[in-house]
C-alpha positions in Angstrom: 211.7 73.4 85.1 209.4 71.2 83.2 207.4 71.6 80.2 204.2 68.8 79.0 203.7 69.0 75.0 203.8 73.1 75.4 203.7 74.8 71.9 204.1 79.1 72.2 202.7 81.4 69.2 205.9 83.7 68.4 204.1 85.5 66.0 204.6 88.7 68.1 207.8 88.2 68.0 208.8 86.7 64.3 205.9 86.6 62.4 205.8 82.6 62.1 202.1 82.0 62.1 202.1 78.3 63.2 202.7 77.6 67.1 206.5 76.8 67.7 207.3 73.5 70.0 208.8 74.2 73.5 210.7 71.8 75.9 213.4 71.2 77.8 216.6 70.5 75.8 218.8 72.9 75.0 220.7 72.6 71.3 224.0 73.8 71.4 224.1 74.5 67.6 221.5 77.4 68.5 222.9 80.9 67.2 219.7 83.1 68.7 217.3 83.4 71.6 214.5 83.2 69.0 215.8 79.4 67.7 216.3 78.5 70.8 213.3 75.8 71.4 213.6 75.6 75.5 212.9 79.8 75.5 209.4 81.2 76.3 209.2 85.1 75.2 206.8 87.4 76.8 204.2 88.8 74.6 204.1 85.3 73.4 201.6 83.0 73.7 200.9 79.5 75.1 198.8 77.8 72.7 198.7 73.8 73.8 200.4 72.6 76.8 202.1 73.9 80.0 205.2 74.4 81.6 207.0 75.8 84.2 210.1 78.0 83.6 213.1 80.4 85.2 213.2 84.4 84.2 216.5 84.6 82.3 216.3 88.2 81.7 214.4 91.4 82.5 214.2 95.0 80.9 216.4 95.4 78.1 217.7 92.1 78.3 215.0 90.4 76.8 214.3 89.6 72.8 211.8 93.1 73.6 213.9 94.8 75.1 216.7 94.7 72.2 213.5 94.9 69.6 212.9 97.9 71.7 216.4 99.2 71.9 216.6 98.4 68.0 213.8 100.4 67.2 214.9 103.4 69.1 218.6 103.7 67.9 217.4 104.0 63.9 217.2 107.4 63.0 213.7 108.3 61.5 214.1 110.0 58.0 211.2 111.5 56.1 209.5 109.6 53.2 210.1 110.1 49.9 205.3 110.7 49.4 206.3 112.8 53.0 208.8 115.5 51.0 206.6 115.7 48.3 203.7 116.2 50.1 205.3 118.8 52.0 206.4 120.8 49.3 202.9 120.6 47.9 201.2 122.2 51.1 204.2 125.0 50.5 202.7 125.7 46.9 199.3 125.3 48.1 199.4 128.1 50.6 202.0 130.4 48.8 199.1 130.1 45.9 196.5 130.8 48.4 198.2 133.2 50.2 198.9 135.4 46.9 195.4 134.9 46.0 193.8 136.2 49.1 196.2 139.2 49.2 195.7 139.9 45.2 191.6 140.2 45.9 192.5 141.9 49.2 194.3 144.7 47.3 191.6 144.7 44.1 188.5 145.2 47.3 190.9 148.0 48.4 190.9 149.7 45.1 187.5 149.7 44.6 187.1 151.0 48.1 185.0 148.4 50.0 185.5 148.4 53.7 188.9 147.6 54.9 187.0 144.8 57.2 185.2 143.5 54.5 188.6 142.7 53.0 190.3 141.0 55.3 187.4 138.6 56.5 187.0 137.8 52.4 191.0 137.2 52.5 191.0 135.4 55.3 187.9 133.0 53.6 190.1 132.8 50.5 193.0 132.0 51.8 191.3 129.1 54.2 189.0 127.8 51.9 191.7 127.5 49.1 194.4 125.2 51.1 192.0 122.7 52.6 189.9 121.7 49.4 193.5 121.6 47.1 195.6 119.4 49.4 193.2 116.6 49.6 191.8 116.5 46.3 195.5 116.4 45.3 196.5 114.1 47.9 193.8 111.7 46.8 194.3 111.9 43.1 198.6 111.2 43.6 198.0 108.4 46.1 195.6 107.1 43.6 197.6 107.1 40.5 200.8 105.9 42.5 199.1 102.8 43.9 197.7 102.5 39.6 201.3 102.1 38.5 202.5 100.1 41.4 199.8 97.5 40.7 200.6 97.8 36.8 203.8 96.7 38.3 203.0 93.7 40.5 203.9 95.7 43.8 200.3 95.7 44.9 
């Protein structure tokens, strides 16, 4: 193993945007892989230098393999903007719905044909949930990111 004035871009890895220095001392007051300065990750890159090293761990055994293993363990829980936009496509089709079946029975009563009807609540009912949800959408995701920039968040 050897190494020449080697310098790796973890950025992949911990988000440190300045290439890390590599060789081949090992500190014994290291507590992780990732402080570790004689370590080489994959998915990282060689910026200066070069080196020659020894595979210390495959598959899950890597610092990927337990970001992987990490990342599949957490349980995935819907958004707060997720719930509400959920329960917004609920009202928006129960609206749409009661609309198209309210002009559905109003062409009935005035006795227009029974296929006319359905193809005109069918139209209502699909043109009436599309156009809503996104102008809503828009206009919510619009006034939330207002207040979180009145609030230094953005």
């Amino acid at each position: 193993m050897g190494m020449d004035e080697t310098q790796v871009d973890n950025s992949s890895l911990t988000g440190e945007s300045e290439p890390q220095d590599r060789g081949t001392v090992c500190s014994q007051a290291v507590t992780s892989a990732f402080e570790a300065e004689n370590l080489c990750f994959f998915t990282t890159i060689v910026t200066t230098g070069q080196g020659v090293g020894v595979v210390v761990g495959t598959a899950d055994n890597t610092a990927m393999g337990q970001i992987a293993g990490l990342a599949t363990e957490t349980a995935t829980h819907d958004s707060p903007i997720s719930i509400e936009i959920e329960k917004f496509i609920h009202l928006i089709s129960a609206v749409a719905i009661v609309l198209g079946v309210t002009f559905f029975i109003i062409g009935i009563s005035l006795g227009t044909d029974i296929i006319k009807n359905v193809v005109f609540m069918i139209g209502i009912i699909v043109a009436n949930v599309p156009e809503g949800l996104l102008a809503t959408v828009t206009v919510s995701l619009a006034l939330t990111a207002k207040r979180m920039h009145k609030k230094n968040v953005l």
